[in-house]
C-alpha positions as CSV (number, residue, x, y, z in Angstrom):
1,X,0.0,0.0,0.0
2,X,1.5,3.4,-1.5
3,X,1.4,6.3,1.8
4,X,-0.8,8.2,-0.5
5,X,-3.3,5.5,-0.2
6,X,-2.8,4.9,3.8
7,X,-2.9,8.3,4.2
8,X,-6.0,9.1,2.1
9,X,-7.4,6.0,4.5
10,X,-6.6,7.5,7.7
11,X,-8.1,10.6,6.4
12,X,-11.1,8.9,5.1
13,X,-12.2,7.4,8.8
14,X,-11.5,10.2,11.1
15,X,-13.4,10.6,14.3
16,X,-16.2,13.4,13.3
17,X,-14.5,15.9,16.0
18,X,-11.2,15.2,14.9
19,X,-11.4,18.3,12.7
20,X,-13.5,20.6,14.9
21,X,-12.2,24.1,15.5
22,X,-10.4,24.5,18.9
23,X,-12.1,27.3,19.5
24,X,-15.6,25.2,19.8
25,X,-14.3,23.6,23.2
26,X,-14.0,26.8,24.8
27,X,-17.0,28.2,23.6
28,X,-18.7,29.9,26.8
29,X,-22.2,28.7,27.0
30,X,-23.8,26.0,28.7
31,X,-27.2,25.6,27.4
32,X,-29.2,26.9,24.0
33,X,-32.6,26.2,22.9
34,X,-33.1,25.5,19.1
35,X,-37.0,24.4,19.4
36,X,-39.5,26.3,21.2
37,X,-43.3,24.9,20.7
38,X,-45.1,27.4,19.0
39,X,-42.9,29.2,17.0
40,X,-41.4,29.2,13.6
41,X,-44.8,27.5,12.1
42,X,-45.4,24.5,14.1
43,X,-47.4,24.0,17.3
44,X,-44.7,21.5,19.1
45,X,-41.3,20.1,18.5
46,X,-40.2,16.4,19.3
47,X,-38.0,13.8,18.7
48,X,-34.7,15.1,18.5
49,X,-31.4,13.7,16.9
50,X,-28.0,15.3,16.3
51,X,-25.0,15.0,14.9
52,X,-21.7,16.7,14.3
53,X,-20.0,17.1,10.8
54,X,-16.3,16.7,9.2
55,X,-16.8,20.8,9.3
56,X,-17.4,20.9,12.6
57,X,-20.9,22.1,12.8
58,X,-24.1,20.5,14.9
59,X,-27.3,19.4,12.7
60,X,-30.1,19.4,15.3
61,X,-33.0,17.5,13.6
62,X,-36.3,17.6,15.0
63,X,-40.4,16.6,13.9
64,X,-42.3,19.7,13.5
65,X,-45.7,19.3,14.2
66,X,-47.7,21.6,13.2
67,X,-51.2,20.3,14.4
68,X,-49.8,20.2,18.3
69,X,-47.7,17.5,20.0
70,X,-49.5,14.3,19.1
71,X,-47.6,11.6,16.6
72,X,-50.3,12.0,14.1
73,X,-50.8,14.8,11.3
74,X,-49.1,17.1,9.2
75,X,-45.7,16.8,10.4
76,X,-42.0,18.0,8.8
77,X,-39.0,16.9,9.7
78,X,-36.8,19.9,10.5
79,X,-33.1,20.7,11.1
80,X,-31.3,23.4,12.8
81,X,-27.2,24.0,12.2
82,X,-24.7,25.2,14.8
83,X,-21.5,26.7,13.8
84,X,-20.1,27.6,17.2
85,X,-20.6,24.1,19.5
86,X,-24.3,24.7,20.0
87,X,-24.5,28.2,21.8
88,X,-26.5,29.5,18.9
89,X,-28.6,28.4,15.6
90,X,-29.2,29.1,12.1
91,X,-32.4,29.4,10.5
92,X,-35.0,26.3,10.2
93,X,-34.7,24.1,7.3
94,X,-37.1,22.1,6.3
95,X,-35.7,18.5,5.4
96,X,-38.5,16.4,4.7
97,X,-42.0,18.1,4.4
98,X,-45.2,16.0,5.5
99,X,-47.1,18.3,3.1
100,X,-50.4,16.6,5.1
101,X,-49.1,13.5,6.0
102,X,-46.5,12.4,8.6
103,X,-42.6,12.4,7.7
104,X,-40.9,11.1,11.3
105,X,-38.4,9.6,13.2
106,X,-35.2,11.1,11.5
107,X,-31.9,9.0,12.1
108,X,-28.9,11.0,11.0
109,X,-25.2,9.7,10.4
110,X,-21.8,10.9,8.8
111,X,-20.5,9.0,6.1
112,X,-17.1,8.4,6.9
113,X,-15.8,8.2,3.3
114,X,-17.3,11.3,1.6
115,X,-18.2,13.6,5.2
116,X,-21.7,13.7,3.7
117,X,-25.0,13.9,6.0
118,X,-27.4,10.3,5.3
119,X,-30.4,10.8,7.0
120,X,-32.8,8.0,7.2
121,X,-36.8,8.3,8.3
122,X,-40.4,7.1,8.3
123,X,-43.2,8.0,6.9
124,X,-46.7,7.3,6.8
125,X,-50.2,8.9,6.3
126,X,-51.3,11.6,8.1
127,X,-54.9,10.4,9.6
128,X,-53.1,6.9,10.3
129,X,-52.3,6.0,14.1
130,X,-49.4,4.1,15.2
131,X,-52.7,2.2,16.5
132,X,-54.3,1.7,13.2
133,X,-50.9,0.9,11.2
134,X,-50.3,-1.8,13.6
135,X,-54.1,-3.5,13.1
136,X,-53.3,-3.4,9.4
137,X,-56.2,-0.3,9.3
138,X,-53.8,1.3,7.4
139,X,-50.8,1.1,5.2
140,X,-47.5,0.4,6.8
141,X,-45.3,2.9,7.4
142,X,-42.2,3.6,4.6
143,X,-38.8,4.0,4.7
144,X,-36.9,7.1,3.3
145,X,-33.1,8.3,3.1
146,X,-31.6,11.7,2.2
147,X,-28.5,13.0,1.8
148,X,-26.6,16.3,2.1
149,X,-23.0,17.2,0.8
150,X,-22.8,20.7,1.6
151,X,-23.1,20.6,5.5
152,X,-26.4,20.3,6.3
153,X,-27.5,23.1,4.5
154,X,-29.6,21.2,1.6
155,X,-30.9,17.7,1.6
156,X,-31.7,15.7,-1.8
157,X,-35.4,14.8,-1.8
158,X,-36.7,11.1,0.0
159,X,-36.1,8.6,-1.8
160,X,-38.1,5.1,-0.5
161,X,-36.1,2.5,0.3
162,X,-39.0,0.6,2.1
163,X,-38.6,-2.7,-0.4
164,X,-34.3,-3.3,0.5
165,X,-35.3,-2.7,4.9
166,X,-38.6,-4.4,5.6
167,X,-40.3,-7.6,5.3
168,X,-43.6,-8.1,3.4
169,X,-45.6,-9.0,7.5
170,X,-44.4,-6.0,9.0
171,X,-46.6,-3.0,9.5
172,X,-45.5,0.0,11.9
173,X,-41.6,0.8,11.3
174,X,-39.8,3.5,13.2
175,X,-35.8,4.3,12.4
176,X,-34.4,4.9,15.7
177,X,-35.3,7.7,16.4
178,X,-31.2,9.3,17.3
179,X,-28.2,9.9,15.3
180,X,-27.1,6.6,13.5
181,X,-23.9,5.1,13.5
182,X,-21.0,4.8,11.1
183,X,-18.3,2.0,12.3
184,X,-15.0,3.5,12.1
185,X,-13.1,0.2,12.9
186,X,-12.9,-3.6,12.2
187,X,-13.5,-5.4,9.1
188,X,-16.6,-2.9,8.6
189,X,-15.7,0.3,8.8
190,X,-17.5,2.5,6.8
191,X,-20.9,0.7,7.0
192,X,-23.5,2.6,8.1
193,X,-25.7,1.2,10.7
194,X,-29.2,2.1,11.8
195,X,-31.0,0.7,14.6
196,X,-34.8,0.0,14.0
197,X,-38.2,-1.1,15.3
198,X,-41.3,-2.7,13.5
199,X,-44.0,-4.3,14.4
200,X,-45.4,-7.5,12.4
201,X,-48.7,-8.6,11.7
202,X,-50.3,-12.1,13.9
203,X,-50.0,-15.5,12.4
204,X,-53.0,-16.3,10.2
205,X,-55.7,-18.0,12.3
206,X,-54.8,-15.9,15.6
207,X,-57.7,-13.7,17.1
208,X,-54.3,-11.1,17.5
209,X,-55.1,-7.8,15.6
210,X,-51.5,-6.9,15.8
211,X,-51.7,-4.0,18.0
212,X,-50.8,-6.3,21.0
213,X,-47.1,-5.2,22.3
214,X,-45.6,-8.6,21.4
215,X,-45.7,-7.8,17.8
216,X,-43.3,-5.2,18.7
217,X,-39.6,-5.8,17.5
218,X,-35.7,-5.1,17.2
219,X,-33.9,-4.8,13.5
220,X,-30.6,-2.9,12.0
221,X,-30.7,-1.4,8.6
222,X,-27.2,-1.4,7.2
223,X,-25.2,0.1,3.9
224,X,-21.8,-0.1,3.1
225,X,-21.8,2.4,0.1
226,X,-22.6,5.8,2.1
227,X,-26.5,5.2,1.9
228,X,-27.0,4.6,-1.8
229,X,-28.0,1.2,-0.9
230,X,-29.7,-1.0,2.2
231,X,-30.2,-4.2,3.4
232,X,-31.8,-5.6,6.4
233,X,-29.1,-6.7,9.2
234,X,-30.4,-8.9,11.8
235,X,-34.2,-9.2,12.8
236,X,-35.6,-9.8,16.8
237,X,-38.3,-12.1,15.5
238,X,-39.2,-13.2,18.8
239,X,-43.0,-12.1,19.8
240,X,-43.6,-13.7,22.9
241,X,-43.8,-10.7,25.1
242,X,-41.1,-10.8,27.3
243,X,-39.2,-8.5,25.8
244,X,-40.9,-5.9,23.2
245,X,-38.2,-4.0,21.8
246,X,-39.0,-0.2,20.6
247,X,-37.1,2.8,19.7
248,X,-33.7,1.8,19.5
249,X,-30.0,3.3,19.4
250,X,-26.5,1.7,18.9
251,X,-23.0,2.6,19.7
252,X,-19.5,0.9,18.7
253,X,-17.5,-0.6,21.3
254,X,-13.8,0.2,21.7
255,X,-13.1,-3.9,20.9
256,X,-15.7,-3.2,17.0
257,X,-18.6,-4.9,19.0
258,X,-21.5,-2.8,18.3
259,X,-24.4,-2.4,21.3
260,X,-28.0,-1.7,20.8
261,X,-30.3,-0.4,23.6
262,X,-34.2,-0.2,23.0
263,X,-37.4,0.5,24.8
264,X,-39.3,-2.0,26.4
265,X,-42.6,-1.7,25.2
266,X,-44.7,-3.7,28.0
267,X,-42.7,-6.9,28.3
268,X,-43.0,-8.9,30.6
269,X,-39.6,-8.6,31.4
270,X,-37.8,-6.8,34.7
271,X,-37.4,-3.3,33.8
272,X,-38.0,-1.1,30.8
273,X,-34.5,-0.8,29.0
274,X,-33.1,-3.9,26.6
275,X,-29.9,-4.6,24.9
276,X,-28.2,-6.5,22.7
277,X,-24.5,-7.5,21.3
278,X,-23.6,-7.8,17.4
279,X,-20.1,-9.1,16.5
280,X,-20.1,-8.8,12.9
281,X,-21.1,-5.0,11.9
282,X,-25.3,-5.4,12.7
283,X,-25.8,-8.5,10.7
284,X,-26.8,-10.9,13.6
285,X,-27.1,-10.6,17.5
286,X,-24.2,-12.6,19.0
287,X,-26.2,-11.8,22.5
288,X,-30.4,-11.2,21.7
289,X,-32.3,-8.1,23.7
290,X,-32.0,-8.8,27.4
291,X,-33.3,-6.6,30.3
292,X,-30.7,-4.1,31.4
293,X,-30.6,-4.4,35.3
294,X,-28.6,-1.4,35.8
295,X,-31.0,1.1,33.8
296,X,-33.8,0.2,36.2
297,X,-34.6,3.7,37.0
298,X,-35.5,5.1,33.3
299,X,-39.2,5.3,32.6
300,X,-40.9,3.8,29.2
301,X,-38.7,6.2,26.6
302,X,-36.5,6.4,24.2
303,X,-32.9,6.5,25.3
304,X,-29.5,7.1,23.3
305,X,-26.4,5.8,23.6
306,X,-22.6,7.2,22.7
307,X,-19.6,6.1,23.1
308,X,-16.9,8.0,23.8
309,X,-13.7,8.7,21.2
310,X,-10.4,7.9,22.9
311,X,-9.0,5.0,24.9
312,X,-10.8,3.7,27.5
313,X,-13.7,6.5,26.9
314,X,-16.9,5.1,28.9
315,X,-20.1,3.9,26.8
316,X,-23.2,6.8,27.3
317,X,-26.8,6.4,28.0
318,X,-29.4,9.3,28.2
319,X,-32.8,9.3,29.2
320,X,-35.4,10.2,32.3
321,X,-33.9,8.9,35.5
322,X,-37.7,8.9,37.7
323,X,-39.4,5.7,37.1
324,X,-42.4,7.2,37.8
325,X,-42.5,9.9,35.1
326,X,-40.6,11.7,32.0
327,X,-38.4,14.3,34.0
328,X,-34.6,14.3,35.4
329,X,-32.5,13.5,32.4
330,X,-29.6,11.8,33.0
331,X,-26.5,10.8,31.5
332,X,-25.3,7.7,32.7
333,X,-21.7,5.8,32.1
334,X,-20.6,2.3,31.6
335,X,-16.5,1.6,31.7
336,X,-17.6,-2.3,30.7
337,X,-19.2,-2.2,27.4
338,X,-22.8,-1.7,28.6
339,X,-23.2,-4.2,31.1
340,X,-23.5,-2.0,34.3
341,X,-24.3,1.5,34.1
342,X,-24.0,4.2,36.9
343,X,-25.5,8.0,37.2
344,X,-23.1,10.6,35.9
345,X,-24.7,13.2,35.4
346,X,-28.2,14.9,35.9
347,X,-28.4,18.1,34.4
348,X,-31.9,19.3,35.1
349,X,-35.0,17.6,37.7
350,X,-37.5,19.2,35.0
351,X,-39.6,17.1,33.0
352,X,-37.7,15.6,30.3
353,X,-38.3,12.8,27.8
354,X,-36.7,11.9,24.5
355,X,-32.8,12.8,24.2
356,X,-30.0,12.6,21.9
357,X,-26.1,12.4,22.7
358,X,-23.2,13.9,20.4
359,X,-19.8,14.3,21.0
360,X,-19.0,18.0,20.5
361,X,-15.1,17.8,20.5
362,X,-12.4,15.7,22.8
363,X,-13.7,17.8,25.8
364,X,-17.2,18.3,25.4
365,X,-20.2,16.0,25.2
366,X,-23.8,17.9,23.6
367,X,-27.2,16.2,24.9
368,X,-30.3,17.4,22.6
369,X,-33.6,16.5,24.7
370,X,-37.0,17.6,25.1
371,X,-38.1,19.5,28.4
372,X,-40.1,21.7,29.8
373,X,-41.4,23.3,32.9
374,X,-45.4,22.5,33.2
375,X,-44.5,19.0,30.8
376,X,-41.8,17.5,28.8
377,X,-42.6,18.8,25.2
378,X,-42.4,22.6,25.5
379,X,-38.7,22.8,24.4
380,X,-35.4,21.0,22.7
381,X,-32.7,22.2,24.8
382,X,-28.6,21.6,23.9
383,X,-26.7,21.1,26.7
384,X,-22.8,20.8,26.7
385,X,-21.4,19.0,29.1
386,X,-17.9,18.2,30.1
387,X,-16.0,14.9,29.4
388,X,-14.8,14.9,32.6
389,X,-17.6,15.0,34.6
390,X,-19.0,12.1,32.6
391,X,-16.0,10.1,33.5
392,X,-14.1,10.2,30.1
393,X,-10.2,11.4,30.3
């Protein structure tokens, strides 16, 4: 191999932060808010992702509802850039527009070959339920992806990729939601990973109608050519209610493994947070969901997971940390790959629910989340928080 081409490699599969300004970790603010419900258009703001480019600049994504803060209706999927580590925000830019119906559940990721944006999403009608989709009332939801080469700024129009990512039985579909992953080690770096939830219709002959939370389950969606293509990975086929994996994240492991955490949709299981272990790049569980023991005190949420750039950088988790409701976000740390997690960080008792984790640059670790002060959905607020405190070096 010539050192033009190692080189050109190296370059090719640098950490996202590696070529953030230094000026961004010493950025003075603690806290911004890019979403306020009500304004710019739309009647509520949820389900936020984020991710941070080769450039150096934040992409907060969010669903803009415009009817108010219920999953159904005319709904856009929106994005907000940051230029200066999340203290302040550009204009709104409307990604994917419902125009009626619902576009949802954005899942952004940086290629690691070309530094482009891929963002993958769902769609479906915008009188259809989550409800109704599941009981086969209406059509199941679709699959889109979307692309951006010039930082964030303009994304190429959906373009369905429902046929490559989901089986002919299934009928809801929901890509994460939370920034996807691209594996930057092992023998598949480069692939782009989303994880996934769909729900599949009963077996013929069963007085099921489908909307029962066993149908409920876990699969990745997985290209190795920047987006332009997908395939389905693995598939949790397993419907007998003990554990009914949800909205789903996933995060590399220092040793390639990747780790997938998901919602526990009314399992019978201990607990309402699941994982699972994949040893070759998404395409089969080398250790199936499980309950997660040590994540005992997060409610019935979404939840993402990070992990840390460097050696010996501990594995994120963020979500509610009362059992009884949506408030207190946390951050919490695992030094052994996701097997026991402890409370790092709580940033604010309010009410909080879904949440999104980036890492700003080596020092600094942004968490996008919904909150509020009467309820969880009046605001998406950016927090930056130190490495340190979260136990990285």
């Amino acid at each position: 191999m010539t050192h033009l081409r190692r080189t050109l490699l190296a370059t090719a599969f640098l950490t996202p932060f590696a070529s953030f300004p230094a000026a961004a970790a010493a950025t003075p603010c603690v806290s911004s808010t890019p979403y306020v419900s009500g304004e710019g258009g739309y009647a509520s703001y949820r389900i936020p992702a984020v991710v941070g480019t080769r450039q150096g600049t934040l992409l907060a994504f969010a669903e803009g509802r415009r009817d108010g803060p219920g999953d159904t209706g005319d709904i856009d999927i929106v994005v907000r850039r940051s230029v200066d580590g999340g203290c302040t925000w550009g204009p709104l830019i409307v990604v994917a527009a419902g125009d009626g119906g619902t576009r949802g559940n954005p899942a952004p990721v940086i290629d690691p070959r070309t530094g482009a944006v891929v963002l993958v999403s769902c769609a479906n009608d915008g009188d259809a339920t989550e409800a109704r989709i599941m009981r086969g009332e209406a059509p199941a939801r679709r699959v889109y992806v979307q692309h951006s080469r010039d930082d964030g700024r303009c994304f190429t129009s959906p373009r369905e990729i429902t046929a490559d990512v989901a089986l002919p039985s299934w009928r809801w579909y929901a890509t994460g939601p939370g920034h996807a992953l691209a594996l930057t080690r092992g023998p598949y770096a480069g692939r782009l990973v989303v994880a996934a939830n769909h729900s599949a219709a009963p077996p013929v002959g069963s007085p099921d109608t489908g909307r029962e939370y066993r149908y409920y389950g876990g699969h990745a969606l997985c290209s190795d050519d920047g987006g332009r293509s997908w395939r389905l990975g693995f598939v949790d086929a397993d419907h007998d209610g003990t554990a009914n994996v949800n909205e789903s994240s996933v995060a590399q492991l220092p040793d390639g493994r990747l780790y997938f955490s998901a919602r526990d949709q009314g399992g019978s299981a201990p607990g309402n947070r699941l994982d699972a272990l994949s040893e070759d790049g998404g395409t089969t569980l080398s250790r199936p969901y499980a309950p997660q023991p040590t994540l005992a005190r997060v409610p019935v949420v979404q939840g993402s997971v990070l992990q840390l750039h460097g050696s010996g950088g501990p594995l994120l988790f963020s979500g509610p940390s009362d059992p009884a409701a949506r408030r207190a976000m946390t951050v919490w740390r695992s030094t052994d790959g996701g097997a026991d997690f402890t409370p790092a960080v709580t940033p604010s008792p309010s009410p909080a629910a879904y949440s999104d984790l980036v890492q700003v640059d080596a020092d600094t670790v942004g968490l996008l989340y919904e909150t509020g002060t009467a309820g969880p959905y009046e605001t998406i607020e950016f927090r930056r928080l130190a490495v340190g405190e979260l136990g990285g070096a």
